[in-house]
One Martini backbone bead per residue (centre of mass of N, CA, C, O) as a GRO file, in nm:
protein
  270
    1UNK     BB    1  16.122  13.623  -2.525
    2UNK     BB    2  16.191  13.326  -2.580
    3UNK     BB    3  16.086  13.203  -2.355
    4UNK     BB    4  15.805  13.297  -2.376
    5UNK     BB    5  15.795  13.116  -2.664
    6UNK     BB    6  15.827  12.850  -2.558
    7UNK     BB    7  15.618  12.837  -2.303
    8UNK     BB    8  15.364  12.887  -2.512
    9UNK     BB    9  15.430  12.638  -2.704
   10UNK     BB   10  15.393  12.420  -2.475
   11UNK     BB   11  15.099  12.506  -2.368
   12UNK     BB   12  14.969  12.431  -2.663
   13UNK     BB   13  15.028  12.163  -2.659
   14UNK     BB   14  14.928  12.065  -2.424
   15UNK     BB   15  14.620  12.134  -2.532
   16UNK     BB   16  14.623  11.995  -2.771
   17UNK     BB   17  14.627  11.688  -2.609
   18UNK     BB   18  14.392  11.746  -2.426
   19UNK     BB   19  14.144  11.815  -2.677
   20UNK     BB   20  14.299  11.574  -2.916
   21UNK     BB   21  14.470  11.675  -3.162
   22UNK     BB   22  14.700  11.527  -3.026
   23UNK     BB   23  14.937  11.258  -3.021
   24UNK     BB   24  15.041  11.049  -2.724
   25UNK     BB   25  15.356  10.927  -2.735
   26UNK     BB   26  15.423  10.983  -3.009
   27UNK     BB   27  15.671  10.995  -3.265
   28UNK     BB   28  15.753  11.058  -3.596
   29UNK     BB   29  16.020  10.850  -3.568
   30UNK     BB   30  15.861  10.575  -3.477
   31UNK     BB   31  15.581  10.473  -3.501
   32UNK     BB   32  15.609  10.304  -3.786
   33UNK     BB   33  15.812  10.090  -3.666
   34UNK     BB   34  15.543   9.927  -3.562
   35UNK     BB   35  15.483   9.846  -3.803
   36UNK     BB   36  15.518   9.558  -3.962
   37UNK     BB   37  15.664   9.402  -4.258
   38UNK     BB   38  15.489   9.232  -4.557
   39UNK     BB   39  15.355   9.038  -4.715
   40UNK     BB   40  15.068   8.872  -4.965
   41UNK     BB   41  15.024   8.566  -5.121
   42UNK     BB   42  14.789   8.471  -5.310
   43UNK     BB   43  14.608   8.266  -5.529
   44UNK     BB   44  14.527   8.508  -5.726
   45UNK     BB   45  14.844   8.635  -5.751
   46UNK     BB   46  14.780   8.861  -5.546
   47UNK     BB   47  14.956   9.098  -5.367
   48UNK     BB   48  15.023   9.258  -5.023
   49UNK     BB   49  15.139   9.490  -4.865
   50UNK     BB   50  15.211   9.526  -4.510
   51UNK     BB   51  15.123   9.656  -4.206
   52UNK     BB   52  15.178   9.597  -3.852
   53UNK     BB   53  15.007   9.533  -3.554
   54UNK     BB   54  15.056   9.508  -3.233
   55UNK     BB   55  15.026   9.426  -2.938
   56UNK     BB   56  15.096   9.444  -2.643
   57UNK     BB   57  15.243   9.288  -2.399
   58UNK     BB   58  15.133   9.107  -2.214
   59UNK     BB   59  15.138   9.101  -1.832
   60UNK     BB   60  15.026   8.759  -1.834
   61UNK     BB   61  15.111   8.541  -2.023
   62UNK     BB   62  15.030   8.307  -1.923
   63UNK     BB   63  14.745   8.447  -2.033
   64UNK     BB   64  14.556   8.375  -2.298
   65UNK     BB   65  14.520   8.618  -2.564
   66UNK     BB   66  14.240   8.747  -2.772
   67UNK     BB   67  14.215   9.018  -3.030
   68UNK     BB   68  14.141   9.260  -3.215
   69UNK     BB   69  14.062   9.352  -3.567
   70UNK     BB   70  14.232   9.566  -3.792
   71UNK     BB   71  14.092   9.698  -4.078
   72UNK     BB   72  14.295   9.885  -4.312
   73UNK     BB   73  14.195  10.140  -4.599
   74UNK     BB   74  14.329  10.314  -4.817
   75UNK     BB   75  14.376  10.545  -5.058
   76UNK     BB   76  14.482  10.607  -5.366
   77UNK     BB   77  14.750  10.760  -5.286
   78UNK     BB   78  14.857  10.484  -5.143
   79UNK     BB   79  14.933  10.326  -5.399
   80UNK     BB   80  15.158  10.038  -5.437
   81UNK     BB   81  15.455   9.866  -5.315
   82UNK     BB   82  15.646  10.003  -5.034
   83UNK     BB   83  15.508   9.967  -4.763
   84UNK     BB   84  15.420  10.307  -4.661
   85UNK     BB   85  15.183  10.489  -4.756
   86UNK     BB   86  14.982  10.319  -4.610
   87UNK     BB   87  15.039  10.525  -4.313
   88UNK     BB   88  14.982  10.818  -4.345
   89UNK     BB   89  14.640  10.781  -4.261
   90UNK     BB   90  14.533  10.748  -3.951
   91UNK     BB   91  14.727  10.538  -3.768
   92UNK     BB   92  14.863  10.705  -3.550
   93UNK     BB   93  14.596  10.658  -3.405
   94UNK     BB   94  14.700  10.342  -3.283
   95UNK     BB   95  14.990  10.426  -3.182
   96UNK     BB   96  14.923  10.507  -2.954
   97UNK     BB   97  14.953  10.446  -2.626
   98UNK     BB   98  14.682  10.486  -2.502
   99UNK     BB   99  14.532  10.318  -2.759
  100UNK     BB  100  14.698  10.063  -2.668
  101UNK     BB  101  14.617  10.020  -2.403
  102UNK     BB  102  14.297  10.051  -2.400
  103UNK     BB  103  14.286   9.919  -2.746
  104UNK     BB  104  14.399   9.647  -2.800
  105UNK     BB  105  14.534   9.484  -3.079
  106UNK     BB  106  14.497   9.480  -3.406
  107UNK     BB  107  14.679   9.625  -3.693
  108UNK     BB  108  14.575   9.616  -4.046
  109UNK     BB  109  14.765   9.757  -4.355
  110UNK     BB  110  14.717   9.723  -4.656
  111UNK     BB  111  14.846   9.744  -5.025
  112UNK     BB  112  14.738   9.849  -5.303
  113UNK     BB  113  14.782   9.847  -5.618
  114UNK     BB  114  14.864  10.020  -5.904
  115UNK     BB  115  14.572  10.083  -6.064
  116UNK     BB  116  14.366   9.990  -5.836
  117UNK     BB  117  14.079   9.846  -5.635
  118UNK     BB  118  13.908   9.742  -5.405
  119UNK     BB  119  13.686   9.895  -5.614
  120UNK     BB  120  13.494   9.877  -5.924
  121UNK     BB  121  13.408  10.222  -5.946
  122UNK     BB  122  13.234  10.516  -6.012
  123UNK     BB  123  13.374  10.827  -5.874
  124UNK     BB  124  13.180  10.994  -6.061
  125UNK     BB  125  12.924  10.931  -5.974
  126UNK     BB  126  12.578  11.058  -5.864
  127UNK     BB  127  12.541  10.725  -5.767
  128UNK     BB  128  12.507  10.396  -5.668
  129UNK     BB  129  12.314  10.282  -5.794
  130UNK     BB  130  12.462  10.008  -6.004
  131UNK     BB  131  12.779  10.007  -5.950
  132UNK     BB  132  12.864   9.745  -5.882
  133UNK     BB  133  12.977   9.445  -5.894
  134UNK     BB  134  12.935   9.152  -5.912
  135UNK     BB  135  13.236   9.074  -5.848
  136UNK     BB  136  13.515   9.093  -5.692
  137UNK     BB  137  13.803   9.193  -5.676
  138UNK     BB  138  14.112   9.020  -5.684
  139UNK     BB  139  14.188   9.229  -5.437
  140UNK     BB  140  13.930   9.155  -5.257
  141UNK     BB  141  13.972   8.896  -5.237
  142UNK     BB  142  14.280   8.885  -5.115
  143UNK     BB  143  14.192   9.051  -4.849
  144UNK     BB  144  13.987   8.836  -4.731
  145UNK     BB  145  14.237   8.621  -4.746
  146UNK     BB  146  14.384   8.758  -4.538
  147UNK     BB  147  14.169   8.777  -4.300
  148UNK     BB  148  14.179   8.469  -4.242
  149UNK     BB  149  14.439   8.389  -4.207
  150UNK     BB  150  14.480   8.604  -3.948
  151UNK     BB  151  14.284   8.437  -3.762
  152UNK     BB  152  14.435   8.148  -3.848
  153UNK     BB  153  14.755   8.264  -3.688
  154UNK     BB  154  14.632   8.447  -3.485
  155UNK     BB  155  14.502   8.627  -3.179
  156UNK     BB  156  14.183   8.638  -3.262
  157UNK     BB  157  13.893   8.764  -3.221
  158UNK     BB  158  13.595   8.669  -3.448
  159UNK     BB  159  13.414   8.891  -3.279
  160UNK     BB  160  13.661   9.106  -3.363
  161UNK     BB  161  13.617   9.278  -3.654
  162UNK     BB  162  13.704   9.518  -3.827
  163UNK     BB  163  13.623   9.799  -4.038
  164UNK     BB  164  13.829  10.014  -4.273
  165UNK     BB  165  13.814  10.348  -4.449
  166UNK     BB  166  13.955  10.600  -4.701
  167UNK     BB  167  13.763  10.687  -4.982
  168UNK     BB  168  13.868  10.395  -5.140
  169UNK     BB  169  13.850  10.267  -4.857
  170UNK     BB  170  13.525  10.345  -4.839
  171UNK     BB  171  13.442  10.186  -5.057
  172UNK     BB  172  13.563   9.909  -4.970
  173UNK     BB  173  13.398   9.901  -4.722
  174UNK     BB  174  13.109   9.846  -4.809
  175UNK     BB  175  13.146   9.617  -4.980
  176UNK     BB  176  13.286   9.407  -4.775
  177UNK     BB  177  13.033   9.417  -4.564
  178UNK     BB  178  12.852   9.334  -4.775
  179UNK     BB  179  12.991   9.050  -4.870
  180UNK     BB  180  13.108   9.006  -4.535
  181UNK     BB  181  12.912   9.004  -4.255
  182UNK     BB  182  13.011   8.773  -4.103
  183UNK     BB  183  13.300   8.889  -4.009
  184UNK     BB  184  13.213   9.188  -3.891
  185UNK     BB  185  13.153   9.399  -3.589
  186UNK     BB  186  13.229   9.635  -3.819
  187UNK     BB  187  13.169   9.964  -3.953
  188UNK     BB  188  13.388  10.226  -4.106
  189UNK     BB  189  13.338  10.477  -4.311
  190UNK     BB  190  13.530  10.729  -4.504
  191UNK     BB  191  13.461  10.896  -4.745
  192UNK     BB  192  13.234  10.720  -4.877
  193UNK     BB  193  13.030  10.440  -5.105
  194UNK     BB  194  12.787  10.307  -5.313
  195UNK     BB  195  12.564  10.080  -5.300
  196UNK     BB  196  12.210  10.078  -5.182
  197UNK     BB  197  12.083   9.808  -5.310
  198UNK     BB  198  12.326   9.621  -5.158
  199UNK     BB  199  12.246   9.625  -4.783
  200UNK     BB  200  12.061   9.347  -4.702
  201UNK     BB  201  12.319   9.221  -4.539
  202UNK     BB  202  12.334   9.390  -4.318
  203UNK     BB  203  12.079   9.360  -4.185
  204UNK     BB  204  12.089   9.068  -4.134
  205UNK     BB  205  12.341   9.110  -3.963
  206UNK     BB  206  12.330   9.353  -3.762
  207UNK     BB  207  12.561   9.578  -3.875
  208UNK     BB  208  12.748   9.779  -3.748
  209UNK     BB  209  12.755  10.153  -3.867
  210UNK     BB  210  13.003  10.417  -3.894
  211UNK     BB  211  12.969  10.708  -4.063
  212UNK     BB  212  13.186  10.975  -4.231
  213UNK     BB  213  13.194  11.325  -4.330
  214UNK     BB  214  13.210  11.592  -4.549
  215UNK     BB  215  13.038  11.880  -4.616
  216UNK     BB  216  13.272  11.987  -4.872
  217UNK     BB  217  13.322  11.787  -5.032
  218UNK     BB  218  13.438  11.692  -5.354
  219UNK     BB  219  13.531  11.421  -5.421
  220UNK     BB  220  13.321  11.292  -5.189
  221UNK     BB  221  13.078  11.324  -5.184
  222UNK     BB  222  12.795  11.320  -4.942
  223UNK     BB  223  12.559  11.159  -5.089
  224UNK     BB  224  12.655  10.912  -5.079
  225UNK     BB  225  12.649  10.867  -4.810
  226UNK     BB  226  12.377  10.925  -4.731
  227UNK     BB  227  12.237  10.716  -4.924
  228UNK     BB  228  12.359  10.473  -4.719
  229UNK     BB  229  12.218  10.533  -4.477
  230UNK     BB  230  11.954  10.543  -4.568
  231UNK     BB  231  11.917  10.277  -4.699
  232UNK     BB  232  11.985  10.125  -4.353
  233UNK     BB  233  11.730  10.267  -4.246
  234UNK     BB  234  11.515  10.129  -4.455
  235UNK     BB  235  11.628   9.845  -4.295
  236UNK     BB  236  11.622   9.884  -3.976
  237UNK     BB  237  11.865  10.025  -3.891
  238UNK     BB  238  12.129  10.217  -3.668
  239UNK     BB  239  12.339  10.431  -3.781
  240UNK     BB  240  12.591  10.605  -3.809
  241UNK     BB  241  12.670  10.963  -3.835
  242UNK     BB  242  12.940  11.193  -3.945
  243UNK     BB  243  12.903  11.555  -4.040
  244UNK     BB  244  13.089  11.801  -4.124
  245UNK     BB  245  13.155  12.088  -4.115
  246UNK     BB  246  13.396  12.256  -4.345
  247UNK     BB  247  13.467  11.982  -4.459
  248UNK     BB  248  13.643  11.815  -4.653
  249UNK     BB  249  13.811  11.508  -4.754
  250UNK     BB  250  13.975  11.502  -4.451
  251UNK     BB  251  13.801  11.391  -4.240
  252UNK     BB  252  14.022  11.150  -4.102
  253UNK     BB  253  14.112  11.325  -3.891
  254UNK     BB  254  13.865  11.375  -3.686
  255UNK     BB  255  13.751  11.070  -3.685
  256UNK     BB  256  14.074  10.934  -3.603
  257UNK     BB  257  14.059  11.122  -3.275
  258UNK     BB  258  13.786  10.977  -3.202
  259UNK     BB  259  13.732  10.866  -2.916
  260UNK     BB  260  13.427  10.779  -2.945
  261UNK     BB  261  13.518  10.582  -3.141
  262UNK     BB  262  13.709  10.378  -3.015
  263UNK     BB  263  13.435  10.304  -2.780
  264UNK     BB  264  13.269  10.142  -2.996
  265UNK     BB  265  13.377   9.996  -3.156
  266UNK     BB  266  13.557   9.829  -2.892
  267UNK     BB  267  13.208   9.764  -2.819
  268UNK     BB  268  13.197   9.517  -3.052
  269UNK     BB  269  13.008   9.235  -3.150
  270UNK     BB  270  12.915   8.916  -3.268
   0.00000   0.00000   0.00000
């Protein structure tokens, strides 16, 4: 019985890894330490702990190559000086062999100081319009030049920059695309939201944009979403939106599994 029991759970996890829901060949005692630890202090005083994935090393060290940059934005949850909480959610699937073979790149997840915000907007307002403040907060200062750092210190492709985050981290896409779009050659907000009223720098630089929602969330309700799809729309874009049925607030689960999203991200060019 014990034996049949062991090859049924085999059997499963195998269907689970081919199925596309569990990530291969990264173990959870290890996958983290492949993120290197560093801080990033900015000229307007603050700090940015963060944690960095590099590409595996070239084949052909020879041929000189640059890669694009993941900027990953964590959630509220995950805010703190530790420089490890922003790690919980979403990143093992970049830490992935597979994902790390098909798409090198550099991702960076900076950890925002605990009691700020990517960007200071009202989490429970019933719409977006008029909730952005006029200028970025010194966080989001911090972060934008923390990213010009690392494009003018590594090897990176200025035109494969791209940008995600979830939760406070999918408000912060929303923004920072909008702030910089000149800057992304992508941007995936994942149970984000913003103000609809100021996406027309979007549209301007035709800044390709999939979200993510839960069509149950309750903590950011789905018309956020909606509601910034639909004005990039009307800005005359066609936006991806993937709305789960039945998914709460935990979207970035199916989100960043979805081989699709891999696939689209990372043949985006500006």
């Amino acid at each position: 019985m014990e034996i049949r029991r062991r090859f049924m759970r085999w059997r499963w996890g195998i269907w689970l890894v081919m199925a596309g829901f569990m990530p291969m060949a990264v173990r959870a005692e290890d996958w983290q330490a492949l993120y290197e630890s560093a801080t990033f202090r900015a000229d307007n005083g603050v700090e940015l702990p963060y944690r960095l994935l590099r590409p595996m090393p070239d084949q052909d060290p020879a041929t000189p190559q640059k890669y694009p940059l993941v900027v990953f934005l964590h959630g509220a949850g995950e805010r703190g000086a530790d420089n490890q909480a922003q790690l919980k959610h979403g990143l093992i699937e970049f830490a992935r062999e597979d994902r790390r073979h098909d798409y090198p790149c550099f991702v960076v997840a900076p950890q925002c100081p605990e009691s700020q915000r990517w960007i200071e907007v009202d989490w429970d307002a019933p719409a977006g319009a008029g909730t952005w403040p006029a200028a970025p907060t010194p966080v989001m200062q911090a972060l934008l030049a923390f990213t010009d750092e690392l494009v003018g210190t590594l090897p990176i492709d200025p035109a494969r920059i791209y940008l995600t985050g979830l939760s406070m981290g999918g408000y912060g896409t929303w923004y920072a695309a909008a702030h910089r779009p000149e800057l992304w050659a992508a941007a995936v907000p994942v149970c984000g939201g913003g103000d609809p009223t100021r996406l027309a720098p979007l549209a301007a630089n035709s800044l390709p944009v999939w979200a993510f929602q839960g069509a149950d969330d309750s903590v950011v309700v789905p018309e956020r979403s909606r509601e910034m799809i639909e004005a990039l729309r009307q800005l005359g874009l066609r936006p991806g939106y993937t709305e789960y049925p039945s998914v709460g607030h935990d979207s970035w689960v199916p989100a960043y599994r979805d081989e699709q999203l891999f696939r689209w991200l990372f043949a985006q060019h500006r």
